[in-house]
Residue, then its C-alpha position, 0 to 999 in steps of 0.5 A: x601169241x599175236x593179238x590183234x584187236x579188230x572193231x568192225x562195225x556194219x548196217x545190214x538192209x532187210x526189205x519188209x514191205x509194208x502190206x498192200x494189196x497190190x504193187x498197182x492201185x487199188x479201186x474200192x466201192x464208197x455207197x452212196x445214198x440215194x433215192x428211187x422211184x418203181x413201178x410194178x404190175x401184176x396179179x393178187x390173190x385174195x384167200x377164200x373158199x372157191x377155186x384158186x383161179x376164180x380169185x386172180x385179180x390184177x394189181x399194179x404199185x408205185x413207190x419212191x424210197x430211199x436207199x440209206x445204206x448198203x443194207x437198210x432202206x424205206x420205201x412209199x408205196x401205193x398198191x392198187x386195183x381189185x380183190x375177189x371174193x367167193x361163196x360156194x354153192x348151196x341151197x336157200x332156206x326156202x329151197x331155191x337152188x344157188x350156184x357159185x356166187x364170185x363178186x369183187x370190189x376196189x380198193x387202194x392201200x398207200x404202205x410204208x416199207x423197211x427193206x433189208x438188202x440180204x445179199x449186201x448183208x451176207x455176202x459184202x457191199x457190190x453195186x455191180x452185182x447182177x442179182x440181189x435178194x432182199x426183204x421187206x415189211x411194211x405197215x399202211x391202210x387199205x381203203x376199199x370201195x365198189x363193194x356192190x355186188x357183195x351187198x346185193x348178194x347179201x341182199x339176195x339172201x335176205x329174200x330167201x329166208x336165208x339171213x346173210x350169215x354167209x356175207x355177215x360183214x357186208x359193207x358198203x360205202x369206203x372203208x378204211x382198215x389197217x393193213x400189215x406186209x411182208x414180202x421178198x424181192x429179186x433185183x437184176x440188175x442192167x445199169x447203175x440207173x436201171x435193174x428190173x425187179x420181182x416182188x412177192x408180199x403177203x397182206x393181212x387185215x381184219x376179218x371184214x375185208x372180204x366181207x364173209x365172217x370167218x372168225x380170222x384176218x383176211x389175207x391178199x398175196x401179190x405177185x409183181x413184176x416192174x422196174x427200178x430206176x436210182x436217181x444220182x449216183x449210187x456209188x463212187x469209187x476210191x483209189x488206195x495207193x499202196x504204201x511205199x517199202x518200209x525197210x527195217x535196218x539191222x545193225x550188228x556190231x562185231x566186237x573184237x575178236x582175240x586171235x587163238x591159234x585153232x581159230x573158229x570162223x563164226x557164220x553171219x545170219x541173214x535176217x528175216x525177209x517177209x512178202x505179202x502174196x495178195x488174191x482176188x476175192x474167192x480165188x488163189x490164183x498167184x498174179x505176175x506181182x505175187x511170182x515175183x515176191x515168191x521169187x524173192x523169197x526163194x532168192x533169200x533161201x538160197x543165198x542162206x541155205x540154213x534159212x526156213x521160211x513160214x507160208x500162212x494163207x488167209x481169208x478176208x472176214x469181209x465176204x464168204x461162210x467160216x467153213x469157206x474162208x478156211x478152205x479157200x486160205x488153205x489152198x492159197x497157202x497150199x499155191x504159195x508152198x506149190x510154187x516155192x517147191x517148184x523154184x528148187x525150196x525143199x520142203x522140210x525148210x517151209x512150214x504150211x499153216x492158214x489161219x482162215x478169217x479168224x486172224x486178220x493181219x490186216x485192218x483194211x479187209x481187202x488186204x487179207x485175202x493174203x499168203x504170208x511168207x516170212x523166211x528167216x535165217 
């Protein structure tokens, strides 16, 4: 028997590319703090006992705020006009007949807000997007004045015999009371600067704001429409250069080997490859790059015919429902398998899973809007 000592020693390249979300560089939105300024017009209704229509006043409001981060901010408003009250109609002790008695006084009530952007807060940070839905709540003061026709209304009771239970809390002069707020608004937006805006809040003070004793806070709801303007910029944008391939080296040293006469020929593995397939947010559309990763995988598969390859879908926690991350990772896995199938893969050498938004393989959360494809022989 001829025994022949053989030491063979080689290095092997796998490529394993480092995640990036795509070949290109990618752009991210940095928030900006900022401030603004809004003026707003429109209608108040102050609750009472007469026709709704008898109690529509106009209103206007002013306001400056600071926008502190994507979610949270302030606003100094000044809100403004007219309210109306009502009495309805009825008889005088001594018998004189009364119509619908409707009388209205000023009043100016400067207000401190907190608001809550809801959409950044639910859906992700976006300066561009054309709507948002926010909350607010706000404390202040209401200083009311020009109550006249309400005093003399009262006073017209008294020469009745009739006492003025009906306007028990006339005032005049200017009084100041306390006021609390909570309100929602809509924002369209048309450019950085500018977005129009509608507002809906509702007001509540003590109970001797409209003059009548009623044993409970007075209430004011406005209605209003206006516009926003930002002052500076509200964001910025930052480029993210993915980074370069990392190539992990495998060495494999084949020891010596003793010739036998039924000589058996040992077949050499071909390692592991793994590539990254990257979506647009909410989509599993497949790009021109990730056809190409997909065409490298399969390229391995056929060069080992015994290899198998795993495709997992996954969905950024960022932005989207749990129930929406689960559906829309499972259909990118399902697009990634699809393609594989298609280019000559069968489909006992691929096993499918997604992981929805409940694993991130990524820490930045762009980059897990992803299909990972690991073939290993």
């Amino acid at each position: 028997m001829k025994i022949k000592n053989i030491l063979l020693s080689g290095v092997m390249a796998m490529g394993c590319l480092v995640a990036n979300a795509q070949d290109a560089p990618k752009t991210e939105y940095v928030f900006n703090p900022h401030w603004y300024v809004q003026g707003q017009i429109g209608a108040q209704y102050t609750l009472g006992e007469v026709k709704f229509g008898d109690l529509i006043s106009p209103n206007i409001q002013l306001g400056v705020g600071r926008q502190f981060s994507p979610i949270w901010g302030a606003r100094f408003s000044v809100n403004s006009w007219q309210s109306k009250g009502g009495i309805n109609e009825y008889s005088w002790a001594d018998g004189a007949k009364v119509g619908k008695e409707k009388y209205n006084w000023k009043y100016i009530a400067p207000m401190v807000d907190g608001t809550l952007n809801l959409s950044n807060a639910l859906c992700g940070y976006n300066p561009t997007r054309t709507v948002s839905v926010g909350l607010l709540a706000g404390i202040g003061l209401n200083v009311g004045f020009s109550n006249d026709d309400a005093v003399a209304l009262a006073a017209t009771a008294d020469k009745h015999n009739h006492g003025s239970e009906n306007l028990k809390y006339a005032w005049d002069g200017t009084k100041v009371r306390f006021v609390g707020r909570v309100g929602a608004n809509v924002d369209f937006r048309i450019d950085d600067a500018w977005s129009i805006g509608i507002e809906a809040n509702a007001n509540v003070l003590s109970d001797n704001y409209n003059s009548k004793k009623a044993g409970n806070g007075d209430w004011y709801f406005n209605a209003l429409v206006g516009v926003r303007y930002n002052i500076g910029k509200t964001y910025s944008t930052r480029t993210i250069t993915p980074p370069a391939p990392v190539e992990k080296i495998v060495e494999r040293i084949v020891e010596k080997i003793v010739e036998v006469p039924a000589k058996t020929e040992e077949r050499v593995k071909g390692g592991k490859l793994r590539r990254e397939v990257f979506f647009t947010i909410g989509k599993n559309k497949i790009s021109q790059d990730g056809f190409n990763k997909i065409q490298e995988v399969v390229d391995f598969m056929k060069k080992y015919p015994e290899a198998t390859v795993t495709v997992t879908g996954y969905a950024d926690r960022g932005t989207g429902s749990a129930k929406f991350n689960d559906r829309i990772a499972a259909r990118r896995a399902d697009v990634v398998e699809t393609e594989l199938v298609k280019r000559g893969i069968a489909r006992d050498r691929i096993v499918k899973s997604s992981k929805g938004s409940r694993v991130q393989p990524f820490n930045d959360n762009d980059m897990n809007r992803v299909t990972i494809c690991i073939a290993e022989d």
